[in-house]
C-alpha positions in Angstrom: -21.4 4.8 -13.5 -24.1 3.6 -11.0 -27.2 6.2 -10.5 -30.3 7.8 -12.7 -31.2 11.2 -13.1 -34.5 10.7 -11.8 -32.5 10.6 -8.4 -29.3 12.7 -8.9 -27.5 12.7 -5.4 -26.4 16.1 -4.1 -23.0 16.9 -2.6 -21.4 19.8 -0.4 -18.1 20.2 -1.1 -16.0 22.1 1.9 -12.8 24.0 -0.6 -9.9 23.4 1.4 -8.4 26.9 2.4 -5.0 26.4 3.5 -3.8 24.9 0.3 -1.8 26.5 -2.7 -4.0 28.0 -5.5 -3.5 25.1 -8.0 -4.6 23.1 -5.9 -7.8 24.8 -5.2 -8.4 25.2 -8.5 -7.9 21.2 -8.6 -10.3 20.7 -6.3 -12.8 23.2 -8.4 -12.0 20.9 -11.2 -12.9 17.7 -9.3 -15.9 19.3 -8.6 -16.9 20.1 -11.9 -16.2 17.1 -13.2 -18.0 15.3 -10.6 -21.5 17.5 -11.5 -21.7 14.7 -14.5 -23.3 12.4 -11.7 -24.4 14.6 -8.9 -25.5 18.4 -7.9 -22.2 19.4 -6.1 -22.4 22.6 -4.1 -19.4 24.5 -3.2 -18.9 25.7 0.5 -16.1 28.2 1.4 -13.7 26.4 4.0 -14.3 29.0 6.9 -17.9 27.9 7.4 -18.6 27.0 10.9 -20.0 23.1 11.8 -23.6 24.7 13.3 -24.0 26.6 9.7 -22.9 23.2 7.8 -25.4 21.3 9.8 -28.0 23.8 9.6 -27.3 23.3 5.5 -27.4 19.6 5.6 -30.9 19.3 7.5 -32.5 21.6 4.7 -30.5 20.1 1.7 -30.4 16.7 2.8 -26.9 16.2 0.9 -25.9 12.6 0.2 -22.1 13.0 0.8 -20.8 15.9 2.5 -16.7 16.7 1.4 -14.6 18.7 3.8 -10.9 18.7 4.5 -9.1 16.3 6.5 -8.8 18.5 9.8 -12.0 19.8 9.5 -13.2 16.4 9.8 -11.1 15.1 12.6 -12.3 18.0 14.3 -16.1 18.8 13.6 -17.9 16.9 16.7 -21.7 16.9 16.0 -21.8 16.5 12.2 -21.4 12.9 12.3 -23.8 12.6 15.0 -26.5 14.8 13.8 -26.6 12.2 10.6 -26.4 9.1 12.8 -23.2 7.9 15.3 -24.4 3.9 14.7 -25.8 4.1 11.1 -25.0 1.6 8.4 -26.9 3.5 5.6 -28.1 6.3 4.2 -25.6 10.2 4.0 -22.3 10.4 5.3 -19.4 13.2 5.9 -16.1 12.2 4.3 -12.3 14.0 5.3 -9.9 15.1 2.2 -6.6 15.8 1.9 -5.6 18.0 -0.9 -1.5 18.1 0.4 0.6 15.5 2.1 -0.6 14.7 5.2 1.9 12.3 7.8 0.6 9.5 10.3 1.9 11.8 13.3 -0.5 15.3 11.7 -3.7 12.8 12.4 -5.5 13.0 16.1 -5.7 10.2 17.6 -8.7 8.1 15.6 -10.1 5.7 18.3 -13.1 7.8 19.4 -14.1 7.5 15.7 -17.5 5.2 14.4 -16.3 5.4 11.2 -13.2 6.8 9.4 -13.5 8.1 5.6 -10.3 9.9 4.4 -9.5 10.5 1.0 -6.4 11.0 -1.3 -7.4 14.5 -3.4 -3.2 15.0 -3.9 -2.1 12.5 -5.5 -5.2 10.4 -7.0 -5.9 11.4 -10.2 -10.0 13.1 -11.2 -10.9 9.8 -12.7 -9.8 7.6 -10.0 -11.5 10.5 -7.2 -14.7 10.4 -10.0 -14.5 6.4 -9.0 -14.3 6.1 -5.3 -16.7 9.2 -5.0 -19.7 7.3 -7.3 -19.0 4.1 -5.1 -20.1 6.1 -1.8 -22.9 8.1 -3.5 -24.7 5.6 -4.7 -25.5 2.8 -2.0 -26.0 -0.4 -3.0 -22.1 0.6 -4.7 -20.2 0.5 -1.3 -19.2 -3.4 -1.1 -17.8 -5.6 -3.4 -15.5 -5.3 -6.5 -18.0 -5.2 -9.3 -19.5 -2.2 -8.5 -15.5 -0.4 -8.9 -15.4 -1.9 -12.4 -17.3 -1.7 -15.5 -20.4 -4.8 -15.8 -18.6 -7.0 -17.9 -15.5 -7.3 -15.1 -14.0 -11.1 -14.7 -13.5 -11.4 -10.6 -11.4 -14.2 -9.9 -12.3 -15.9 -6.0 -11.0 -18.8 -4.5 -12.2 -20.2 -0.8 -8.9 -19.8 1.6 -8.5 -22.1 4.8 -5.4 -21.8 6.8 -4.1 -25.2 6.0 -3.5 -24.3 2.2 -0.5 -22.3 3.7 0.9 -19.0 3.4 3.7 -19.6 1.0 1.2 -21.0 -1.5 -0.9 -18.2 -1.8 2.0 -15.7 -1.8 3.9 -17.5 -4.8 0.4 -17.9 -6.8 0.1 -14.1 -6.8 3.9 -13.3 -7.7 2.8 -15.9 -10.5 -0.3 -13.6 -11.5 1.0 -10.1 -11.0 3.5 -11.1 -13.5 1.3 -12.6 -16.2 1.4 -11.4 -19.6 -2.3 -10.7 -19.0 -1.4 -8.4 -16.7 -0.1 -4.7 -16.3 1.1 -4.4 -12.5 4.6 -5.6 -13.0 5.8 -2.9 -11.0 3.4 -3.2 -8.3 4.2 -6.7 -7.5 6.1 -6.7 -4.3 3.2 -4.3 -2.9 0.2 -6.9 -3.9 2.0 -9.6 -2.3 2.7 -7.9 0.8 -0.3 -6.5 1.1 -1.7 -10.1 0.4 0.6 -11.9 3.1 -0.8 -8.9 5.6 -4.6 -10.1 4.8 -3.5 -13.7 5.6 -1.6 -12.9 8.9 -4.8 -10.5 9.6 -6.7 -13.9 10.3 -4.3 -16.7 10.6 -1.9 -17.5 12.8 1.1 -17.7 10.1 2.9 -14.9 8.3 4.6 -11.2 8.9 3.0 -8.4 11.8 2.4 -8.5 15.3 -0.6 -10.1 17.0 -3.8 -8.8 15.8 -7.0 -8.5 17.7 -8.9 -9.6 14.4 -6.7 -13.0 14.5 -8.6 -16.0 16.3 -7.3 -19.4 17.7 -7.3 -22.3 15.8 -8.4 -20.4 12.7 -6.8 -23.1 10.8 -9.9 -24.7 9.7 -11.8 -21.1 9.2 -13.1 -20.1 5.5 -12.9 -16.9 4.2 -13.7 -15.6 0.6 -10.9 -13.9 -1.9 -11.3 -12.2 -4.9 -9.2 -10.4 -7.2 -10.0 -7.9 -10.2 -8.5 -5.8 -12.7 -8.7 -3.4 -15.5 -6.2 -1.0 -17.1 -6.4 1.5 -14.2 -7.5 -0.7 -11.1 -6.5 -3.6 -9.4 -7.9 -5.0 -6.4 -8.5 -7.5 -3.7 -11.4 -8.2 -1.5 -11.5 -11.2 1.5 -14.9 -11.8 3.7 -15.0 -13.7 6.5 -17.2 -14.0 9.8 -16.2 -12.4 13.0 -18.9 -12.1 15.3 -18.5 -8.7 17.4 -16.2 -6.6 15.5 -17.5 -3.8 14.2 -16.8 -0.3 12.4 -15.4 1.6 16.0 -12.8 -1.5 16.4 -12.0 -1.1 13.2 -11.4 2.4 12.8 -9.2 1.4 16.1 -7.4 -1.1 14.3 -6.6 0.6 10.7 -6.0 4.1 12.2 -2.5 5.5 10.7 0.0 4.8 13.3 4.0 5.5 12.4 4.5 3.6 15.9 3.4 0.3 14.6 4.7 0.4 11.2 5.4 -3.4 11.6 1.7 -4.6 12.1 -0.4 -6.0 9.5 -3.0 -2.9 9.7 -0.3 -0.7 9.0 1.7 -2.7 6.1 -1.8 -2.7 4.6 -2.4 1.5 4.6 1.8 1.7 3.6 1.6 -0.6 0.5 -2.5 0.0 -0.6 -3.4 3.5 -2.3 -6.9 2.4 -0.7 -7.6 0.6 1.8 -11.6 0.2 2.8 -12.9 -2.1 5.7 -16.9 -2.9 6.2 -18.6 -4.6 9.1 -21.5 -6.0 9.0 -23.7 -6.1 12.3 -26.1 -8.3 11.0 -24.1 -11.0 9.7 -21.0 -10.6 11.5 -18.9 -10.1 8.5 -16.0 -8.2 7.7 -14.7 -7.1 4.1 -11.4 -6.0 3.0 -10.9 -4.2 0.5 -7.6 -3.2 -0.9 -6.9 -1.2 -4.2 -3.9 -0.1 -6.2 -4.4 2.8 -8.6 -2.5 4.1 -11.7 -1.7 7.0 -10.0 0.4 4.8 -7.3 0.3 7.5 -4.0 1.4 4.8 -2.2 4.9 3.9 -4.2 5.2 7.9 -4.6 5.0 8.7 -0.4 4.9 5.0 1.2 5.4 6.8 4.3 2.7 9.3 4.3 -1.6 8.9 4.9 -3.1 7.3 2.0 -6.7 7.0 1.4 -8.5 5.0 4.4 -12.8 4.4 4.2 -13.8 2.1 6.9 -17.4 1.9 7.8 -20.9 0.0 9.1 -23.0 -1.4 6.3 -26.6 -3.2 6.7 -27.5 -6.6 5.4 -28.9 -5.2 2.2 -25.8 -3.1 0.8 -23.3 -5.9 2.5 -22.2 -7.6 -1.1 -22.1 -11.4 -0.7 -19.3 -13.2 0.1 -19.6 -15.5 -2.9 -19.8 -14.5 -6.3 -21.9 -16.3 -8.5 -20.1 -15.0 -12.1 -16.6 -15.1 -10.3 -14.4 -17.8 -12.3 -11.9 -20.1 -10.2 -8.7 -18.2 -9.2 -6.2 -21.2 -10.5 -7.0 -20.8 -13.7 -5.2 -17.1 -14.1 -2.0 -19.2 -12.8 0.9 -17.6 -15.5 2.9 -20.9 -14.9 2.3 -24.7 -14.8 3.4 -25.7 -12.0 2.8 -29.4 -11.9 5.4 -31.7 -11.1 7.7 -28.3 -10.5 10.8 -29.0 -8.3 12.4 -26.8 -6.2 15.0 -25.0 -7.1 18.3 -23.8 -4.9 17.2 -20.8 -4.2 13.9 -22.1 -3.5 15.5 -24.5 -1.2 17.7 -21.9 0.4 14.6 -19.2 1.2 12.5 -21.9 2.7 15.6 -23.3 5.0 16.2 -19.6 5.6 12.4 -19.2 6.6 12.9 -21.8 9.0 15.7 -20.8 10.5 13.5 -17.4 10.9 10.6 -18.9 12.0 12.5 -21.2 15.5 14.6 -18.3 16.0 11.5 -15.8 16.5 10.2 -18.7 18.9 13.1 -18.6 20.9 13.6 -14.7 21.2 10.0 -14.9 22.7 11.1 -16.9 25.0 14.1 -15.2 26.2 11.7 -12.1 26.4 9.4 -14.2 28.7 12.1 -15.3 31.0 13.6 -11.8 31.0 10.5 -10.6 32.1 10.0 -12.9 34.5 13.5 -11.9 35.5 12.8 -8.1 36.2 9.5 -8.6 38.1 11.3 -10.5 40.4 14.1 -8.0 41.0 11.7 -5.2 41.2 9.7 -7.3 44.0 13.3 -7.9 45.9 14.2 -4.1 45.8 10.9 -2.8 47.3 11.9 -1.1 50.2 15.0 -1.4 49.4 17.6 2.1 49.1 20.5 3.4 47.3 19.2 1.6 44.0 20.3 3.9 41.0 18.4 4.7 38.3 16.6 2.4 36.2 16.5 2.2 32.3 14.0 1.0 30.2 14.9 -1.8 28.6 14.9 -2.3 24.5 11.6 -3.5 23.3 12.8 -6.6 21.5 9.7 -7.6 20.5 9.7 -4.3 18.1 13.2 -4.8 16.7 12.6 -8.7 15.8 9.3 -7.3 14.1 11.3 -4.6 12.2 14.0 -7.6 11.7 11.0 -9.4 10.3 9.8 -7.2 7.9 13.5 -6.4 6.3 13.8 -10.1 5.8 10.7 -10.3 3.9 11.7 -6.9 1.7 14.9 -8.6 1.0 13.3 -11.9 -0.4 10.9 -9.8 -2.8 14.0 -8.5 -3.9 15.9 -12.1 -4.8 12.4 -12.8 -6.4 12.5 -10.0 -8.4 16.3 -10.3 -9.4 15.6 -13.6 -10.3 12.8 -13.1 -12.6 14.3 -10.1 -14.2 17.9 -12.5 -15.1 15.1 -15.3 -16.3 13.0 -12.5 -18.7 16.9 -11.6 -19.7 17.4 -14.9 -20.7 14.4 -15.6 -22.5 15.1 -12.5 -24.9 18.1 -13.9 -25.9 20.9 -11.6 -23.6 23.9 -12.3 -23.4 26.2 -12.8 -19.7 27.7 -9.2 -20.3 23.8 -7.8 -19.6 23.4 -10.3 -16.7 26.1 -9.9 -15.0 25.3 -7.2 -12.9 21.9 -8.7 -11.7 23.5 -11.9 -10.6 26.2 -10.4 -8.8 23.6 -8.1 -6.7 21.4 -11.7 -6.1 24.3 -13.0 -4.7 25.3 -10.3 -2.5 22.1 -10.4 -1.1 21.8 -13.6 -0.4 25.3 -13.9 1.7 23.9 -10.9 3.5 20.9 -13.0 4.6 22.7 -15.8 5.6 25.2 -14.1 7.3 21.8 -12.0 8.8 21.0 -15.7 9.7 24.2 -16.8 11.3 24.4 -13.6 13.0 20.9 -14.2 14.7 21.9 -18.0 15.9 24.8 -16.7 17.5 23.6 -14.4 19.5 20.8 -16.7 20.3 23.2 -19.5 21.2 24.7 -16.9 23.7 21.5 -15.9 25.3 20.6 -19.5 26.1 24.3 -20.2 27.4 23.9 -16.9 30.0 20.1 -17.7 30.5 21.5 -21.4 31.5 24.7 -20.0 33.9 22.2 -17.9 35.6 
């Protein structure tokens, strides 16, 4: 754990008051246990903002704690420590209860956004993230979340290497006998695909504003680590005037746009934590699974979120000079590997996907084009009836999208699951069942597929007549 007692940090920590008593005797025993690496002070939870501020100019607290609506709703705090900081003491929101997208204000008007899981993240894993915003020169990079002798794993990405490669390298590592986040596979690679499409032009989500054109040839930095308890991934990459408010904009929990890549990032990750970096125009992602899993538990409710501003100085480099090359975790040789059938099938499947998506734009843009030229005929015009809003296609192909994707994590898996059966020796009676789900899915798919081409075929044939 980072820090000296020559300098022991202090902390104010606002008790929720609206929670159950075991959980505010939780809290009391976070707070305890965090008095190992700081001086924590208690607060009661009815203390006005003026008094809190009044507190923090005298006590000069590193890291101020209070609960999640307090902090969507104190106005001057923030300010009174700096609006455009990148250093020095910050205020961070808890939530010590489940807490949905919807219960959130609206987040734009926000510099920075610092919300924390205190219900479902265990003391250890709080202990963790907590020490990793006390202590500065601790807020980027992996190493600093992991004890010194970590192995980080990094690899240079470039658009031209391809989604698909990078996805089936992971499924590769998250099931590696090294490893111990079988279960958690599906969520790394989503979450992975989602940091691709966050820069690149190919993979799942709507258009980002982070996403550039002709990115193909742009570099940015991965890493990976893991221990027992944490597993994590980190890109960098250059974006010159994004910074901490448009990211806060960006990652802000949003049930609306469940589709995007922001928000299949927050859904999947128990952390997900964002710096910008106004001197070098860099960007960091962060994203960490836990033990504790909040995310698998409640996919569907606010998970812990930490986006923020960082100067030059605490802004971890991109590179990592002890980081050993990412092939060499690879579970499975695979030179001179051939396809298999169901490789085959997924990838005709994807691009069957991939042209009809292009030509449902299309059709959008022509119907468009369609209604703006009614509307401009009927102005002035009377006796027109009402007139519906119509469906946002563009939303249901997205939400098309992302079942698609679920439902080839889920051949993956049944594959590798009647593979591992095999390998132990089990016999077609165990199997059985496994297979005949895997193919059940797959004739939905491709009749998902054949449904989709139909209906295309039609909409070009009318599009045509008209």
């Amino acid at each position: 754990m980072p820090g000296s007692k020559e300098q022991i940090p202090q902390i104010a920590f606002v008790i929720d008051d609206r929670v159950t008593r075991e959980r505010v005797q939780r809290l009391h025993q976070l707070a305890r246990e965090l008095r190992a690496y700081a001086t924590v002070e208690i607060i009661e939870g009815e203390i006005p903002e003026e008094r809190l501020i009044s507190k923090w100019r005298s006590e000069k607290y590193a890291l101020i704690l209070v609960p999640w609506y307090r902090y969507l709703n104190y106005k001057k705090l923030d300010g009174e420590m700096g609006l455009t900081r990148v250093a020095g003491p910050t205020v961070a929101g808890y939530f010590a209860d489940s807490v949905l997208p919807h219960e959130l204000m609206d987040g734009c008007n926000f510099q920075r956004a610092l919300l924390f899981d205190f219900y479902r993240m265990t003391n250890t894993e709080l202990i963790r993230l907590i020490a990793s915003v006390l202590f500065e020169p601790a807020r980027s990079g992996l190493r600093p979340l992991f004890k010194p002798d970590i192995t980080i794993f990094e690899e240079q990405w470039h658009g031209e290497q391809g989604l698909a490669a990078r996805a089936q390298l992971f499924t590769m590592i998250a099931r590696s006998e090294r490893l111990d986040w079988k279960p958690r596979t599906a969520a790394i690679r989503i979450c992975l695909m989602s940091l691709w499409s966050l820069f690149y032009e190919e993979g799942p989500g709507k258009s980002s504003a982070l996403r550039k054109e002709n990115t193909l040839t742009q570099q940015a930095s991965f890493q990976f680590a893991q221990d027992p308890t944490l597993f994590a991934l980190r890109l960098v990459h250059t974006y010159p005037g994004f910074n901490s408010y448009q990211a806060v904009h960006e990652f802000w929990p949003d049930g609306t746009k469940a589709t995007t890549n922001s928000q299949l990032l927050l859904r999947y990750s128990d952390l997900l934590r964002i710096h910008t970096c106004p001197d070098t125009h860099q960007i960091e992602y962060t994203i960490i699974f836990t033990k504790s899993a909040p995310s698998v538990a409640a996919s569907n409710e606010v998970h812990s979120l930490w986006i923020e501003g960082l100067e030059k100085n605490l802004f971890a480099r991109a590179s990592d000079p002890l980081a050993k090359s990412l092939p060499e975790f690879s579970a499975v040789n695979t030179e001179n590997h051939k396809a298999t059938p169901l490789e085959q099938q997924l990838r005709s499947k994807e691009r069957l996907l991939s042209e009809a998506t292009q030509k449902i734009r299309e059709l959008v843009q022509t119907l468009k084009t369609r209604e703006q030229v009614i509307r401009e005929m009927k102005v002035g015009g009377v006796g027109t009836g009402v007139q519906f809003a119509p469906p946002d296609v563009h939303t249901l192909l997205m939400a098309l999208q992302e079942r698609y994707q679920q439902a080839e994590i889920e051949v993956e898996e049944l594959e590798f699951q009647i593979a591992e059966l095999s390998k132990k020796g089990a016999g077609q009676k165990d199997t059985t069942k496994l297979k005949t789900r895997l193919d059940k899915l797959i004739l939905q798919e491709q009749e998902w597929i054949k449904s989709i081409t139909i209906a295309l075929a039609k909409m070009k044939k009318k599009r045509l007549a008209g």
